[in-house]
C-alpha positions in Angstrom: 79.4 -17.5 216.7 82.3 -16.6 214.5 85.4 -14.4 216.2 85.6 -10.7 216.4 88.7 -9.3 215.5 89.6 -5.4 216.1 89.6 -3.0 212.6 93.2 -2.7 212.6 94.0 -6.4 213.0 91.4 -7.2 210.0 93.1 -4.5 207.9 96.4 -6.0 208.2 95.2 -9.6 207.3 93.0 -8.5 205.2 94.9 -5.5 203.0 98.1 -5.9 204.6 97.9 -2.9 206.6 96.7 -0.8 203.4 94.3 1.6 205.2 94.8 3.7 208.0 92.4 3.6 211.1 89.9 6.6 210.3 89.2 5.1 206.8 88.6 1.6 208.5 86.1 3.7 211.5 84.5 5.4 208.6 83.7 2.0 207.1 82.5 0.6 209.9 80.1 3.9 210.7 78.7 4.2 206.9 78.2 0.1 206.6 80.9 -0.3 204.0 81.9 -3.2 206.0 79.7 -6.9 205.6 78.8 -8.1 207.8 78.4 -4.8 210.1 81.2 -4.3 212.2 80.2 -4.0 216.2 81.2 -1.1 218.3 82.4 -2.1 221.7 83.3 1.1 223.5 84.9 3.1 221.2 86.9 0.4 219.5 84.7 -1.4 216.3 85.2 -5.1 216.1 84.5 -7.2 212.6 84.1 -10.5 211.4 87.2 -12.5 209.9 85.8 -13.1 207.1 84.2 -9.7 206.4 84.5 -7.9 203.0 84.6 -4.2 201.6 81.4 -3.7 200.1 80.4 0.1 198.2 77.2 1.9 199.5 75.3 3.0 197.0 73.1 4.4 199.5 72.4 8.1 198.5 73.5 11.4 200.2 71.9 12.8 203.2 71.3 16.4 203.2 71.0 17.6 206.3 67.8 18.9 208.7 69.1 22.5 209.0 69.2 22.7 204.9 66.6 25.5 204.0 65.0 23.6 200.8 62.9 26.7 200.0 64.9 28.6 198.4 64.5 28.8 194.4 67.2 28.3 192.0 66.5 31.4 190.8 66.8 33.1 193.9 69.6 36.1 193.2 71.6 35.7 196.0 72.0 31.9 195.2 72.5 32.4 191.6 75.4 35.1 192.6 77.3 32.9 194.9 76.8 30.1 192.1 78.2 32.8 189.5 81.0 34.0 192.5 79.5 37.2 192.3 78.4 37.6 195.7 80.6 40.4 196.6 79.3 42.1 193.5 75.2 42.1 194.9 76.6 42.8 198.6 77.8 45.8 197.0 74.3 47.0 195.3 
């Protein structure tokens, strides 16, 4: 088993201090970080050896998203145009 080293220690060998911490967390929480980082607590410890790596994973919209609603609904196409105030108006 290789040894864990915190986020901010790997940042600084790694980068040489480049990043701050809340990039580093967000990393470690979207798996931009190989091999995944482990969360002990609320502190994330990587590998040594572990790289950047880009997610090409796509969005997530989320649950409460209403995916019903047309395009060519009016009030969505007014708020698209930033005419909203205009058909609140009406």
């Amino acid at each position: 088993m290789t040894a864990l080293i915190p986020l901010d220690q790997w940042n600084a060998n790694t980068y040489g201090g480049k990043f701050s911490i809340n990039t580093l967390r967000a990393w470690a929480r979207n798996g931009n970080i190989a091999p995944a980082p482990q969360k002990v607590g609320r502190d994330w410890l990587v590998d040594r050896a572990a790289k950047y790596v880009k997610n090409d994973r796509p969005s997530k919209i989320p649950c409460n998203v209403d995916m019903s609603i047309a395009a060519t609904d009016p009030v969505v196409l007014s708020i698209l145009n930033g005419s909203r105030k205009k058909l609140l108006k009406q």
